[in-house]
C-alpha positions in Angstrom: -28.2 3.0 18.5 -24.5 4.9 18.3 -23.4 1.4 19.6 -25.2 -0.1 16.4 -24.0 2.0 14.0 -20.6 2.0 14.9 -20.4 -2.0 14.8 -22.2 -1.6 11.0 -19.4 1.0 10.1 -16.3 -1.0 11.8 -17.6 -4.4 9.6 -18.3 -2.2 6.8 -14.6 -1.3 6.9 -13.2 -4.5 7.7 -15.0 -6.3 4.4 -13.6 -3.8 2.2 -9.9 -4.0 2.8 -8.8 -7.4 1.7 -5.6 -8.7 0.7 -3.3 -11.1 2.3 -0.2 -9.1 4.3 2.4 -12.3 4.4 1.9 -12.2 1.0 2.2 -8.7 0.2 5.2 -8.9 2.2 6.9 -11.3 -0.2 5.9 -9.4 -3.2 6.6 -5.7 -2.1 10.5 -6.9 -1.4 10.8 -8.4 -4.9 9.5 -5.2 -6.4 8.9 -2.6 -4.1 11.5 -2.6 -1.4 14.5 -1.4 -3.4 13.0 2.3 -4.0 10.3 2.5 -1.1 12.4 -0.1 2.3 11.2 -3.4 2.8 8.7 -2.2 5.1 8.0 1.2 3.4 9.2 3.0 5.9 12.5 4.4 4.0 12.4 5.6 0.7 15.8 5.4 -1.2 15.2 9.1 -2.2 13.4 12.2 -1.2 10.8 12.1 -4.0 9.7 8.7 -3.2 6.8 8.2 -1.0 7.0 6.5 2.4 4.0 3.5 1.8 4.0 2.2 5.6 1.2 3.1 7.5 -1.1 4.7 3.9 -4.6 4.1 3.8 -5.1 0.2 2.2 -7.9 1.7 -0.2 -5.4 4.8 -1.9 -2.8 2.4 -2.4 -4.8 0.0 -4.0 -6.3 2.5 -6.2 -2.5 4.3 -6.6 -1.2 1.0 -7.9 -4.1 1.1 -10.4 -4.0 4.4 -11.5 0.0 3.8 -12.3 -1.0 0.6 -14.0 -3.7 1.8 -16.4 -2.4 4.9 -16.7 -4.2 7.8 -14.9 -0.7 8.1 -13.0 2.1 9.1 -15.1 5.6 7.7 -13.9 7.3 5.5 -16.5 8.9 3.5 -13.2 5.6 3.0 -11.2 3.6 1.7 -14.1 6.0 -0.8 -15.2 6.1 -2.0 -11.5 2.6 -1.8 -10.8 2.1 -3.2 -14.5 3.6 -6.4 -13.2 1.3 -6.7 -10.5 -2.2 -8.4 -10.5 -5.1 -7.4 -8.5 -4.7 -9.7 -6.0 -0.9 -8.9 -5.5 -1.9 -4.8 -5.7 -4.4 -5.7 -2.7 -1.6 -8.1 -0.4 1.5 -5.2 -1.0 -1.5 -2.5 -0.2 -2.6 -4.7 3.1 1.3 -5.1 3.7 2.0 -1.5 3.9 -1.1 -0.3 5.4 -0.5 -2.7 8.2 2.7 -1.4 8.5 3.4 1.2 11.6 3.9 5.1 10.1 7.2 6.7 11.3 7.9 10.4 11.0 10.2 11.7 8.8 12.9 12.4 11.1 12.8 8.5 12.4 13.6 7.7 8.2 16.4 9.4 7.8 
């Protein structure tokens, strides 16, 4: 039964996060690499997020939230306001695929 309920969970997972990483990839370095790295992994600042390695479902919903407003950062919603949902969910599948590094391994 745990066996069971495990597999429902994993596929339940698995259909949720969509978006196409090669894809993201192309789009995040035409607008998101020169203030977060390439691969997300080294922000050009301290105040700026590393993305690599974030949960698929908060970016998707950060990159909303900036583009409709329920973030405020003048910067992020003109980005993410360029962005359709499709190309929200590839750069969040990008990132999220991407391996997390600690902070000292950034810098």
């Amino acid at each position: 039964m745990r066996l069971l309920v495990f597999v429902f969970l994993l596929a339940a997972m698995s259909a949720h996060a969509s978006g196409d990483p090669a894809k993201g990839k192309q789009k995040a370095a035409q607008v998101c690499a020169a203030c977060h790295g390439a691969d997300g992994t080294k922000p050009s600042a301290p105040d700026q997020p590393v993305l690599a390695g974030q949960y698929y479902d908060y970016l998707v919903r950060a990159l909303s939230d900036y583009k409709n407003g329920r973030r405020n950062n003048a910067i992020m919603k003109t980005f993410a306001g360029q962005l359709s949902q499709e190309e929200m969910e590839d750069v969040a599948a990008w990132f999220s695929s991407q391996p997390r590094t600690s902070l000292h391994d950034q810098r």
